[in-house]
VODO-180279 format. One record per residue: y, z, x of N, C-alpha, C in turn; residue in three letters. Coordinates in pm, whole numbers, plus 50000, padded with zeros to 5 digits. Layout:
residues N
YZXYZXYZXALA;...
***
This chain:
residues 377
475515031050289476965029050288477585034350417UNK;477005045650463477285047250599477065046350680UNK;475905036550712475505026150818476855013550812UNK;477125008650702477855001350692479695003550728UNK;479675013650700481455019050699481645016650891UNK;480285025250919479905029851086480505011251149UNK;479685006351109479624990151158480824986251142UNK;481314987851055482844980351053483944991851110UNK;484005000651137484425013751157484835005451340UNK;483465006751420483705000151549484324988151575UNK;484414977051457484854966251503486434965551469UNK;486704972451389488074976151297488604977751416UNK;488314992851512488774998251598488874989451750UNK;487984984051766488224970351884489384959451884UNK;489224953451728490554950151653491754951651708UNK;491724969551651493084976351683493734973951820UNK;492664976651883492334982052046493434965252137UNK;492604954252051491964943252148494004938552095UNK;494124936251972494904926051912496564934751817UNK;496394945351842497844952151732498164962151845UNK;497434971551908497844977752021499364971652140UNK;498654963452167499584956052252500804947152244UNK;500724947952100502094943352004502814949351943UNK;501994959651881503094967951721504254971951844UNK;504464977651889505914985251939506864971451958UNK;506364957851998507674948051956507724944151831UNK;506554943151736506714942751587508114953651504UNK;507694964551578508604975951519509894974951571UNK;510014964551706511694960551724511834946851706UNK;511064940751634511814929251572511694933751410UNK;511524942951386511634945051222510774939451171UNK;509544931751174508814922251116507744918751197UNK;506424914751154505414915051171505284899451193UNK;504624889051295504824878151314503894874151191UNK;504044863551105503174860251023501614853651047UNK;501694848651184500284842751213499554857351233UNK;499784865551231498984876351249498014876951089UNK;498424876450999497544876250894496084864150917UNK;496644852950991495294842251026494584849251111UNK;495074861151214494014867651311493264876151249UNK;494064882451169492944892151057492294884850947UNK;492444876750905491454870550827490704860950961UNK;490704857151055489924854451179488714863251203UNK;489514873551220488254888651208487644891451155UNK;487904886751000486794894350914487424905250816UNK;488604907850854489044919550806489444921750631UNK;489894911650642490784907150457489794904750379UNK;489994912050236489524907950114488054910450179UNK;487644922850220486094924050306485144928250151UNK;485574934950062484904939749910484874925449851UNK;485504909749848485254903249759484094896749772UNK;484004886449655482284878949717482304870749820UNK;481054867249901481394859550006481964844050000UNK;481234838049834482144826549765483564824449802UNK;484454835749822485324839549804486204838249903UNK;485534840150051485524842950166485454855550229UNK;485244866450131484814880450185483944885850237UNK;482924895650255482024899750317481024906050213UNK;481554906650093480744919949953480344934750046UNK;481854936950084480874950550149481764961650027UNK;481274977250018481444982549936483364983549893UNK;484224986649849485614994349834485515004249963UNK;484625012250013484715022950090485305014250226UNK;484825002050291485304998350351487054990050393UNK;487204985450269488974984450293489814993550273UNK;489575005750235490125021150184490315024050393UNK;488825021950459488655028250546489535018050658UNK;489515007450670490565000250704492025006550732UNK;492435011150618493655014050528493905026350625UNK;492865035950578492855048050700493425048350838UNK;492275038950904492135039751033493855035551079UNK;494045023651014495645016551074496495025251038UNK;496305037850956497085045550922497425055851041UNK;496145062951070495585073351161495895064651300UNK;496355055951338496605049751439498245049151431UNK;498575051851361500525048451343500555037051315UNK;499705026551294500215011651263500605011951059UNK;501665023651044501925020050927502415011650858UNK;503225003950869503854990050828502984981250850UNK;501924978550902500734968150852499714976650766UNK;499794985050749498584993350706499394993350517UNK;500874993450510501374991850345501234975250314UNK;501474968250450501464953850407500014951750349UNK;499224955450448497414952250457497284957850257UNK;497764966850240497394977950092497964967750030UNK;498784962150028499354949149893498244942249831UNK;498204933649969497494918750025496184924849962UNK;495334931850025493944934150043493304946349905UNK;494284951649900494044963649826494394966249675UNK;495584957449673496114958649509495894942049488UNK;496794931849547496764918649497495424909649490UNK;494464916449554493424905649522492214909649409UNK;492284924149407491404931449275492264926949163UNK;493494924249142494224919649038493524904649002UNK;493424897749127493154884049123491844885149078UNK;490824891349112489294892849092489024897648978UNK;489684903948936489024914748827489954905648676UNK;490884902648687491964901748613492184880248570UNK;491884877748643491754860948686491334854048620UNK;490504841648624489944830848569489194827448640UNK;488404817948625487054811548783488364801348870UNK;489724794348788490264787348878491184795848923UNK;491714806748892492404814948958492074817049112UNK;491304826549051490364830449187489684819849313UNK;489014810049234489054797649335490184796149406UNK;491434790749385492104790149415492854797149550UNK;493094808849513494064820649568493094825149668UNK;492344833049648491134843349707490284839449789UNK;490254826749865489624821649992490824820950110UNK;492154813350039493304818950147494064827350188UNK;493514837250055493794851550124492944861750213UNK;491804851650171491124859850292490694858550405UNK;491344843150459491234838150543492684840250618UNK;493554843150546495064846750577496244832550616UNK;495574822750539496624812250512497454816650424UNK;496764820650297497194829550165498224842550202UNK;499194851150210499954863750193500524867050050UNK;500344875650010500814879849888501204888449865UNK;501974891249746502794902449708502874909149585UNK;503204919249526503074922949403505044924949352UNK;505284915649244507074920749227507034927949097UNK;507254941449131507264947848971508644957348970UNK;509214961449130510584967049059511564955649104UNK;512344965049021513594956348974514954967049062UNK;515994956549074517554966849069517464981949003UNK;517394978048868517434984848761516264991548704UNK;514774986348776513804995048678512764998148801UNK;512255007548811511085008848918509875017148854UNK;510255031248865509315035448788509165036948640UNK;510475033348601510175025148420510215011548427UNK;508985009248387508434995148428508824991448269UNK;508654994048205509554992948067510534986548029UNK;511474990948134512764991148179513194975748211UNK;512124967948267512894960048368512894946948280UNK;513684938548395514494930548291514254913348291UNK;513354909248361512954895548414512384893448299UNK;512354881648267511744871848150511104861148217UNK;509914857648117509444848748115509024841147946UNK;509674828147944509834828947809509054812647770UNK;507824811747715507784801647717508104785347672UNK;507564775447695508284762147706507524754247714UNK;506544751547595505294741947621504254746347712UNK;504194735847780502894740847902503434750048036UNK;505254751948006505454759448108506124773948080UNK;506634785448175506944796648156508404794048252UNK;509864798348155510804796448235511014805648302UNK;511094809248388511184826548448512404832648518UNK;513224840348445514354844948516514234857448602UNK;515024861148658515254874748735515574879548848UNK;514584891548878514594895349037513954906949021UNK;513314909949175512694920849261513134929449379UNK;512654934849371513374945649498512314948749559UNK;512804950949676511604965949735510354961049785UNK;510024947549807508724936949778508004938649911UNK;507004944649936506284943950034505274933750040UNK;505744924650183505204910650213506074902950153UNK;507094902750150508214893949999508664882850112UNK;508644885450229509404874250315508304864650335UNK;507244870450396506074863450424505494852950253UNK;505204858450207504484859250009504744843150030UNK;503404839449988503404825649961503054827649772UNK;502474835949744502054841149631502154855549581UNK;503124852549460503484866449420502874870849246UNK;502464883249237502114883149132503344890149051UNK;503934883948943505264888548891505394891148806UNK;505844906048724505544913048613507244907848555UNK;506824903748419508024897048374507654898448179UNK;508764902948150508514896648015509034887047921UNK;507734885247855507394875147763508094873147617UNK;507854889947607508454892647416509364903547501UNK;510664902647545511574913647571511984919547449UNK;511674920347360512094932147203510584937847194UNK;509904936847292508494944247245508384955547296UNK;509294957547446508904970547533507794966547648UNK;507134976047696505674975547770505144969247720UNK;505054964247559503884959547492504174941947526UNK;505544935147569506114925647587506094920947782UNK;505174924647850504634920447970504004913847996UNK;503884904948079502894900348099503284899748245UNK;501814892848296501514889648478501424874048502UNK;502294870348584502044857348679501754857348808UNK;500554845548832500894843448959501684833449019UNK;502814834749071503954825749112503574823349271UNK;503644807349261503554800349368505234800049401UNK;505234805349548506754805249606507324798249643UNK;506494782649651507104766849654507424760049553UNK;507434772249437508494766249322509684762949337UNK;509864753049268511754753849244512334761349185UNK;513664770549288514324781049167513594794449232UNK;512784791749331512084808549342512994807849523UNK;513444822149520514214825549688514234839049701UNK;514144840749796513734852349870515684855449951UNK;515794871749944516694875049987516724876850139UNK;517734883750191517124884950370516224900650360UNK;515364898250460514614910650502515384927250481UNK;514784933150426515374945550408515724958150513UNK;516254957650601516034972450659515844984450603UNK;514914990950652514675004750599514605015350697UNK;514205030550660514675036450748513105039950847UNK;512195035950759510845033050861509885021550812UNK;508735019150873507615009450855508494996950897UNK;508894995351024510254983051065509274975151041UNK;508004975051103506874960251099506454955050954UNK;506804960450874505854957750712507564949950697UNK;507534933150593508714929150561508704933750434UNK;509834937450373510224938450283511524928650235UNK;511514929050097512594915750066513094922449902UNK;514134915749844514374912149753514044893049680UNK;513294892349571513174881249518514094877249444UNK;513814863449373514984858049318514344850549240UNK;514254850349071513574839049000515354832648907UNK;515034815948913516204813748841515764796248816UNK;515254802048687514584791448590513444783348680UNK;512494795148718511704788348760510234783548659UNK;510094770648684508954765448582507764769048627UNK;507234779248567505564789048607504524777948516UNK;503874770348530502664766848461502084777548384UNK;501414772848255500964781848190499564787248198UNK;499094781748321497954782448357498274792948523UNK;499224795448536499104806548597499604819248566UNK;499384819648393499594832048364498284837548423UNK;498124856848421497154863248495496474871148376UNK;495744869348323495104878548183496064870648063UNK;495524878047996496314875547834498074880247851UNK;498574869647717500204872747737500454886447699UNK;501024893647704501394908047616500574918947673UNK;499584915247774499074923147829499004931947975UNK;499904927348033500404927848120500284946048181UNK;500944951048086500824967948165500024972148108UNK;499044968848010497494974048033497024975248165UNK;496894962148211496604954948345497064964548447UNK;497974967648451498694977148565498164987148536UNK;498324994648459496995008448444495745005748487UNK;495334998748423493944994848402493844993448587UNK;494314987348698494994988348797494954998848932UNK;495855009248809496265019848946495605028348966UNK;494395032848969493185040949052493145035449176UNK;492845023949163492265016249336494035019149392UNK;495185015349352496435010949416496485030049436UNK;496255036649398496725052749435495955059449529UNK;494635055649508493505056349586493725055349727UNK;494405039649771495105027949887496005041249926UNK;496885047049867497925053349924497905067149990UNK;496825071449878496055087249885495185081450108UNK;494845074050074493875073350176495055071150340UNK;496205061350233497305063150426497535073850433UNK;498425084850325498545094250347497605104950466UNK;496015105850391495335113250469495245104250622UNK;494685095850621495055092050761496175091750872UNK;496845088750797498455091150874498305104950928UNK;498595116350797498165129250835497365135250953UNK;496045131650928495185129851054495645125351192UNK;496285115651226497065109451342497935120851359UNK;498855120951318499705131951325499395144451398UNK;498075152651354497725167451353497025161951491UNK;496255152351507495275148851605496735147751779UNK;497675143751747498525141051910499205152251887UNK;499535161151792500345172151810499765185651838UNK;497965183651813497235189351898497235186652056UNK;496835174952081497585168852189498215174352268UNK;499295176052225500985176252288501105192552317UNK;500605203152191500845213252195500135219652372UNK;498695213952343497575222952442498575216452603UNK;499075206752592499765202352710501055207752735UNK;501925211852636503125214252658503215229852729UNK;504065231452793504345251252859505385252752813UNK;504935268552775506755275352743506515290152775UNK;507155295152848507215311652892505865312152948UNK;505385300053043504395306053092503315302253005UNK;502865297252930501805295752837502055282652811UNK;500515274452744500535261552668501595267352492UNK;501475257852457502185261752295501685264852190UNK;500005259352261499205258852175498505281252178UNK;499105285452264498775299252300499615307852146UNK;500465305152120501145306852041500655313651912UNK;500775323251860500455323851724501095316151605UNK;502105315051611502715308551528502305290551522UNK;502095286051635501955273351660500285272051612UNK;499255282251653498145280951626497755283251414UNK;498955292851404498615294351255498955285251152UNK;500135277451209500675265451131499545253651142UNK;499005248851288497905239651254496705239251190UNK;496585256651133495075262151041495615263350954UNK;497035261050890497475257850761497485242550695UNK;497725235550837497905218050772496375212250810UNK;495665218150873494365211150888493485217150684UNK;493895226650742493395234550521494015224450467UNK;495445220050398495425214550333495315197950322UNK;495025196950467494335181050488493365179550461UNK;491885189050465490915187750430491085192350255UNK;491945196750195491685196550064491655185449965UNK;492845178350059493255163649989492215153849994UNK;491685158950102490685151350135489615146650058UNK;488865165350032487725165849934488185161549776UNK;489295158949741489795154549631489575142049605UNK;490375134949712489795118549761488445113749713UNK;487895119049788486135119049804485475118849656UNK;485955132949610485795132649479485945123749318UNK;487315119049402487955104449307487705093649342UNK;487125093249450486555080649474485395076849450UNK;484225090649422483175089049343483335083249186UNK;484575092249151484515084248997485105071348973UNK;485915066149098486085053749097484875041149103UNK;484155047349203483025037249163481955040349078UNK;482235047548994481455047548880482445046448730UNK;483435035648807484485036348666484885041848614UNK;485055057048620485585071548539486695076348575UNK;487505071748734488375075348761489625073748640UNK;490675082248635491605077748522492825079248580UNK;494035074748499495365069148552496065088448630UNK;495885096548524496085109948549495475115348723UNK;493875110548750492835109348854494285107248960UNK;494365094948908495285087849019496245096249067UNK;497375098348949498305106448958498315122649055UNK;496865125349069497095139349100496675135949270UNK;495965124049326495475122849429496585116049520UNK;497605110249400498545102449504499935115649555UNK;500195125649423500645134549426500475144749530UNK;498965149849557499105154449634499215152549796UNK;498555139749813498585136849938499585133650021UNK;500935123749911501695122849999502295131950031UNK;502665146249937503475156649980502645160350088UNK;501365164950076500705170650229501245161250352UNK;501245145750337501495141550429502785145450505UNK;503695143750396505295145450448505705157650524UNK;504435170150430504815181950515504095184350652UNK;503345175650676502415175850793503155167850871UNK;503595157850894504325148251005505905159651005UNK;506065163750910507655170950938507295183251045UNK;506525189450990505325206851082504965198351195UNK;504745192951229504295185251355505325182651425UNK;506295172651401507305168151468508115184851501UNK;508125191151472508775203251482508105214751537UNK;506875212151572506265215051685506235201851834UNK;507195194851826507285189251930508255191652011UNK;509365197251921510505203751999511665190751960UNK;512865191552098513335180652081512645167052099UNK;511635168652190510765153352229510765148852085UNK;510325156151960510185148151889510865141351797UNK;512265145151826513305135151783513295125451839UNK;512595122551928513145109052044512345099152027UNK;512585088852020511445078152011510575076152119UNK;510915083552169509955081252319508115089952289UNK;508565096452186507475102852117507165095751982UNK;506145094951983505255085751877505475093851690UNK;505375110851738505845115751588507175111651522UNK;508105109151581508995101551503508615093451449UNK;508265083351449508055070851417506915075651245UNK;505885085751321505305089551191506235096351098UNK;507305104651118507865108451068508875101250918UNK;509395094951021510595077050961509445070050862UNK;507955064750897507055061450801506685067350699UNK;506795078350708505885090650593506975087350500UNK;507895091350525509375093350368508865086050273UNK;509035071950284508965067850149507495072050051UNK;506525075550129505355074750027505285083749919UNK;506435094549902506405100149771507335090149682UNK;507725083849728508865073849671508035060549545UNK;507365052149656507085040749611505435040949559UNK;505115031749507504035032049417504045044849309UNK;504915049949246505085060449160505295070949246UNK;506655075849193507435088049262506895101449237UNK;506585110849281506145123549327506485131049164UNK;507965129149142508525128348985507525127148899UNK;507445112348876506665104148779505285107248802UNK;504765111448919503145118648895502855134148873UNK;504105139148850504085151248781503935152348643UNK;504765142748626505275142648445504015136948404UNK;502675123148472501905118548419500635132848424UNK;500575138948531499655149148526500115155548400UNK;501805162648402501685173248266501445165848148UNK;501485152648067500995150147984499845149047955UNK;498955148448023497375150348104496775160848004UNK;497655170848045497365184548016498255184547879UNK;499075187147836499635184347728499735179247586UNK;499435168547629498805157047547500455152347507UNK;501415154547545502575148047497503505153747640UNK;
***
């Protein structure tokens, strides 16, 4: 496996080197990521690299699109590195694991060739981390599913030729009244809002959706009806896993130029890095980078041996992003003023880091799932 990670490890990085290097900083001032860029990475090799080669993938282990995930992380290319985690990381194990033989036919050769972009729509205005909560229907109509609503927050939502859309079926059922579609976005009745600004990841699009009576075939429901947030559990190991792993990478980038910056910078006569204070803070965030780390490692063993659990998740996504946030903040603040300025690269990590205690389950909500863990209520 680590002959293999090694092999794709160098070409990942040539990638970076040859084809995103020399672009992301106008990506990040046009707000948006050009869309033929997904045909260069599925050009490469890069997309859907864990599915079968049927498929158009490579069958190489999970360790390798995790490590993907990393590297674009540990490079600052964060806004392709949350887009890449949709597409590659959550939406197509949904499609694989969760699917049909025509599903998957279908979808999972153009996504990995990157004709295909996809998206996952599960919050709402009104519901995000009570998925419970939210309020889209899908109600059926013979051979079809009428589908009302909307999404928020949609990473890849502008691009998304294919969205997978958590909607319910039996709205008097609760969670138990979910189900999953995959919605083709050349439906009638399906629209996309304008691009979202946010306060970082300018290159990753984000959108609000729009369903309004759109006719879903009933053949692109995704699993059984009513089953829907099984599915999403059943789910979020690999999707926390994806996040646990930008986190540490990001992290890594971070500690790696503000080492950098420090041994270069002078003050009273000395580098910064002379400093006690400056030297004791980076033997505090390198400790708790390598803790998150060995945690990772650890959960990612029981992921591929199927044992990982939703709680697993909860404590790996929990901790990492806070390490992250406090590591790009300790950093940037060992840069001085430079590192308010965009002219310095830690900003930018900085503006990226915020949301990740936010989205994919809030820092909140993986507390409360750990204490019931422990609890049992």
């Amino acid at each position: 496996m680590s002959e293999e990670i090694t092999l794709f490890k160098d070409m990942v990085l040539r990638f970076f080197e040859q084809e995103v290097a020399p672009n992301y900083e106008q990506w990040e001032q046009d707000h948006c990521m050009p869309r033929d860029f997904w045909r260069t990475m599925g050009e490469a090799g890069l997309l859907l690299v864990d599915m079968p080669e049927e498929f158009g993938g490579s069958e190489t282990s999970v360790d390798v699109a995790l490590m993907i995930m990393e590297e674009l992380s540990r490079c600052g290319y964060f806004g392709l590195a949350t887009g890449y985690n949709i597409h590659a990381n959550i939406v197509a194990p949904y499609v694989m694991n969760i699917g049909n033989d025509d599903q998957r036919a279908r979808w999972l050769p153009g996504m990995a060739s990157g004709d295909i972009v996809t998206a996952l729509g599960m919050t709402e205005p009104g519901a995000g981390s009570d998925v419970a909560g939210m309020r889209s229907t899908a109600i059926r109509e013979g051979e079809f599913y009428r589908l009302n609503g909307s999404k928020i927050f949609i990473t890849n939502g502008i691009h998304a030729d294919m969205v997978i859309v958590c909607a319910k079926t039996d709205p008097a059922a609760g969670a138990k009244g979910i189900s999953l579609f995959l919605v083709d976005t050349s439906l009638p009745g399906f629209s996309k809002g304008k691009k979202l600004e946010k306060m970082g990841q300018h290159s990753s699009d984000t959108a609000e959706l729009f369903f309004e009576d759109v006719m879903v075939p009933a053949e692109c429901l995704l699993g059984e009806e009513g089953k829907g947030f099984m599915y999403l559990m059943q789910e979020l190991p690999r999707e926390r896993l994806g996040c646990a792993i930008q986190a540490i990478g990001h992290a890594q980038g971070a500690l790696d130029m503000t080492c950098e910056y420090v041994t270069d910078r002078k003050a009273f006569g000395q580098s910064i890095a002379q400093f006690q204070n400056t030297r004791f803070k980076l033997a505090e965030l390198k400790t708790e980078l390598e803790m998150c780390r060995a945690l990772y490692e650890k959960l990612k063993g029981k992921f591929a041996e199927d044992q990982m659990t939703v709680d697993d998740g909860a404590m790996i996504k929990l901790a990492s992003t806070e390490m992250e946030l406090k590591m790009v903040d300790t950093c940037l603040q060992l840069h001085g003023g430079y590192g308010y300025t965009d002219e310095y690269e830690i900003s930018r990590f900085y503006r990226d880091a915020r949301v990740q205690t936010i989205y994919a389950g809030s820092s909140e909500i993986m507390k409360e799932v750990v204490a019931r863990s422990i609890l049992g209520r």
